[in-house]
Residue frames as a rotation matrix with the C-alpha (Angstrom) as fourth column:
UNK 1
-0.379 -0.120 -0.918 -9.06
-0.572 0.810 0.130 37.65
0.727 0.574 -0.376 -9.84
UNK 2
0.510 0.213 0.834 -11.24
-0.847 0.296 0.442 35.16
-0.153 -0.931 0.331 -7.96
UNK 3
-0.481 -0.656 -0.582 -10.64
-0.860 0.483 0.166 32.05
0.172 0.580 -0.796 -7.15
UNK 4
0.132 0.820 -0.557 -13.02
-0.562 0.525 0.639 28.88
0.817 0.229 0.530 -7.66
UNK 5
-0.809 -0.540 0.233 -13.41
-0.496 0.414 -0.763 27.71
0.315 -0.733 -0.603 -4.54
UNK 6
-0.146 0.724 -0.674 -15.52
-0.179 0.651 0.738 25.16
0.973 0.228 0.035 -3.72
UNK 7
-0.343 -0.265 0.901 -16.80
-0.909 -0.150 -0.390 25.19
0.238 -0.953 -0.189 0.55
UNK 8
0.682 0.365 0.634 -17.73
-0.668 0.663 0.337 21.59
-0.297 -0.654 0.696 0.62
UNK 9
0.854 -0.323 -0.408 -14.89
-0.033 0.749 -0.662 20.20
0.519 0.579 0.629 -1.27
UNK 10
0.550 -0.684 0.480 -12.04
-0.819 -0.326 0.473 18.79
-0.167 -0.653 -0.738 0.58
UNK 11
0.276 -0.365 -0.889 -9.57
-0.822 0.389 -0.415 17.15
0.498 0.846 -0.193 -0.58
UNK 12
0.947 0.153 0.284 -8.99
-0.322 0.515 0.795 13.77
-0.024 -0.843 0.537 0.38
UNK 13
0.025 -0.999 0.039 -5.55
-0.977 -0.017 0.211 12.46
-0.210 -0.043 -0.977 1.68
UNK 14
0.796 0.100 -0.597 -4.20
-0.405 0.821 -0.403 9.31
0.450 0.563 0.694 -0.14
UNK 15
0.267 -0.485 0.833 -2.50
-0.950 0.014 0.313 6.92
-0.164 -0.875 -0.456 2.32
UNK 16
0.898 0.425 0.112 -1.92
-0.309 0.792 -0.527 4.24
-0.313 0.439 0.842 0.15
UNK 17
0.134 -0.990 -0.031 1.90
-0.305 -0.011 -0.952 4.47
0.943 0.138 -0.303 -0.04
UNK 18
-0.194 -0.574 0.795 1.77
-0.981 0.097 -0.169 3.52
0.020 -0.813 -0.582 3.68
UNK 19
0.846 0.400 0.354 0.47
-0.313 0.908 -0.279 0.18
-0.433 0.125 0.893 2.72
UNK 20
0.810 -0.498 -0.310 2.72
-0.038 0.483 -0.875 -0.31
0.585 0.720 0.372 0.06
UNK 21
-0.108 -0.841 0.531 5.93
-0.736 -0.291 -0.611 0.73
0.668 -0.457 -0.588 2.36
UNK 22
0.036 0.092 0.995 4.52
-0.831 0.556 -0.022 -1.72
-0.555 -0.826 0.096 5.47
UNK 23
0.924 0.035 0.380 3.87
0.092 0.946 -0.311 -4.81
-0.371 0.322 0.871 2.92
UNK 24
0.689 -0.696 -0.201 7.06
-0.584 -0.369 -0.723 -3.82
0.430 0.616 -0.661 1.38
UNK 25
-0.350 -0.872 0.343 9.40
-0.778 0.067 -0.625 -4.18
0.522 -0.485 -0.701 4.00
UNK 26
-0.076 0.137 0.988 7.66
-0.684 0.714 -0.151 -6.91
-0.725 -0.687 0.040 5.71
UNK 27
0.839 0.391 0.378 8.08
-0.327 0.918 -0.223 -8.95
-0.434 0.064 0.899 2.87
UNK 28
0.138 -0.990 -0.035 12.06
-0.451 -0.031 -0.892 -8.27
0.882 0.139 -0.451 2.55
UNK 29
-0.032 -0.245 0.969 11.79
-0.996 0.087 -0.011 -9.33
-0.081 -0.966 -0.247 6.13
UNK 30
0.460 0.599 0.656 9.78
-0.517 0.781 -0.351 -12.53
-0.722 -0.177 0.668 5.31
UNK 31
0.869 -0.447 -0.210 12.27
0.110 0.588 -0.801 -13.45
0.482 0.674 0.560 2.54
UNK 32
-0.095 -0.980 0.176 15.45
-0.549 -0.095 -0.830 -12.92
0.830 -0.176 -0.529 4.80
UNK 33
-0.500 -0.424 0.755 14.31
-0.791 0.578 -0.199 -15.31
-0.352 -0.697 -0.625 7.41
UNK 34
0.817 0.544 0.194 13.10
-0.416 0.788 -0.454 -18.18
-0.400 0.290 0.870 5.68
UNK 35
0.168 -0.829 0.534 16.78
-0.567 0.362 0.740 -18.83
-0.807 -0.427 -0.409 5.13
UNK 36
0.713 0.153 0.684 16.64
0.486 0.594 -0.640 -20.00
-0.505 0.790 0.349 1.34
UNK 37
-0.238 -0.783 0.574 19.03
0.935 -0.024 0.355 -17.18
-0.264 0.621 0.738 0.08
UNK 38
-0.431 0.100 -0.897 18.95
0.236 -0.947 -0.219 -13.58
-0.871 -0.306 0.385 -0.59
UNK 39
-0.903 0.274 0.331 16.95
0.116 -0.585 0.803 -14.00
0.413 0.763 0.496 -3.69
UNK 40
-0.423 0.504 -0.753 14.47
0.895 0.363 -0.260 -14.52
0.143 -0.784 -0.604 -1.22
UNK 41
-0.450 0.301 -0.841 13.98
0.532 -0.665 -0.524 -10.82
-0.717 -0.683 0.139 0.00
UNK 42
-0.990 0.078 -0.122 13.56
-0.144 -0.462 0.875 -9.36
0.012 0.883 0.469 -3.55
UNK 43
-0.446 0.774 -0.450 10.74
0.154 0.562 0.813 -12.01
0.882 0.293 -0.370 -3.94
UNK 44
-0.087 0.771 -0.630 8.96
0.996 0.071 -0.051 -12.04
0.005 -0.632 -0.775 -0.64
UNK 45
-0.846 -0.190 -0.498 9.30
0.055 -0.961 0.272 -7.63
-0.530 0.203 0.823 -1.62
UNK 46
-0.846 0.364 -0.389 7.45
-0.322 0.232 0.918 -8.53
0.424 0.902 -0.079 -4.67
UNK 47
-0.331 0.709 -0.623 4.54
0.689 0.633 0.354 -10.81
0.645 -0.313 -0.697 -2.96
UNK 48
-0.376 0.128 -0.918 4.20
0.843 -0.365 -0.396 -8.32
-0.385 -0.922 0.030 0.08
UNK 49
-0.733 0.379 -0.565 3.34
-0.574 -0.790 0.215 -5.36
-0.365 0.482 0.796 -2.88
UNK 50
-0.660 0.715 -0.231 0.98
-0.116 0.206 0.972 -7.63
0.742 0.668 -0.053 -4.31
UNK 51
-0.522 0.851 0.050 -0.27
0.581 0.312 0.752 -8.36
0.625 0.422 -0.657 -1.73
UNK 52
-0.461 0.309 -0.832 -0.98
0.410 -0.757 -0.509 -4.81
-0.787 -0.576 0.222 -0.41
UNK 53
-0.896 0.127 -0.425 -2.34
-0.429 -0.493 0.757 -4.07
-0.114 0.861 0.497 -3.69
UNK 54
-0.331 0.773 -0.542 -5.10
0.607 0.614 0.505 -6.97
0.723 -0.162 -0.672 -3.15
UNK 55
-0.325 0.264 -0.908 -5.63
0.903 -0.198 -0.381 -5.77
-0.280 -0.944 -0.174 0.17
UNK 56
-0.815 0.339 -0.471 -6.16
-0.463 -0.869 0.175 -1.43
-0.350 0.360 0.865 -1.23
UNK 57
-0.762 0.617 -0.197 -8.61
-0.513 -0.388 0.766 -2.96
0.396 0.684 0.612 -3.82
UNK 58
-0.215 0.895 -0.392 -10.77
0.314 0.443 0.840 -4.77
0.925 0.058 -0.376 -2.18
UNK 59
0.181 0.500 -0.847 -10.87
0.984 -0.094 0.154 -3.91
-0.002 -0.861 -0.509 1.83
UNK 60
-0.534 -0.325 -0.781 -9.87
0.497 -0.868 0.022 -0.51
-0.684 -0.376 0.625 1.84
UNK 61
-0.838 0.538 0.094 -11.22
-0.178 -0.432 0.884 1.06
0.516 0.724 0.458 -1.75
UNK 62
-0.357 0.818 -0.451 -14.32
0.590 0.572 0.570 -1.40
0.724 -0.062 -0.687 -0.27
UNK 63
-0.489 0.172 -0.855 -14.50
0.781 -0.349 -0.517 0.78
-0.387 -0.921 0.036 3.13
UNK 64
-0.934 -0.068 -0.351 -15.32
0.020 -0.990 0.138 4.09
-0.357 0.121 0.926 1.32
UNK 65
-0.597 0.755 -0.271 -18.92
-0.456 -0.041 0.889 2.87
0.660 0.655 0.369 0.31
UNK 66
-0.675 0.348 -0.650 -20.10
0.723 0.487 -0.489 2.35
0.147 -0.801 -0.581 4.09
């Protein structure tokens, strides 16, 4: 039995969960000191995934077509 192996394909690694995890938690930070109230961290959670999602689709995705 072979197996299909391709010698220029390699597989790339997807590192896009470490974005999400860094904007994550730095915007639970950024809603727990701004001192407004602990719905605060949820929300500044929320804003900190969006924007690492902005950030993936345009500068990063963008990088991969230098």
């Amino acid at each position: 039995m072979s197996h299909h192996q391709h010698p220029h394909h390699h597989e790339e690694k997807n590192y896009d969960y470490v974005f999400y995890l860094v904007a994550l938690l730095t915007g639970m930070f950024v809603g727990a000191i701004i001192e407004r109230g602990f719905i605060w961290i949820p929300v500044g959670g929320v804003f900190g995934l969006l924007t690492a999602a902005v950030f993936i689709k345009f500068l990063v995705k963008g990088r991969e077509k230098v």
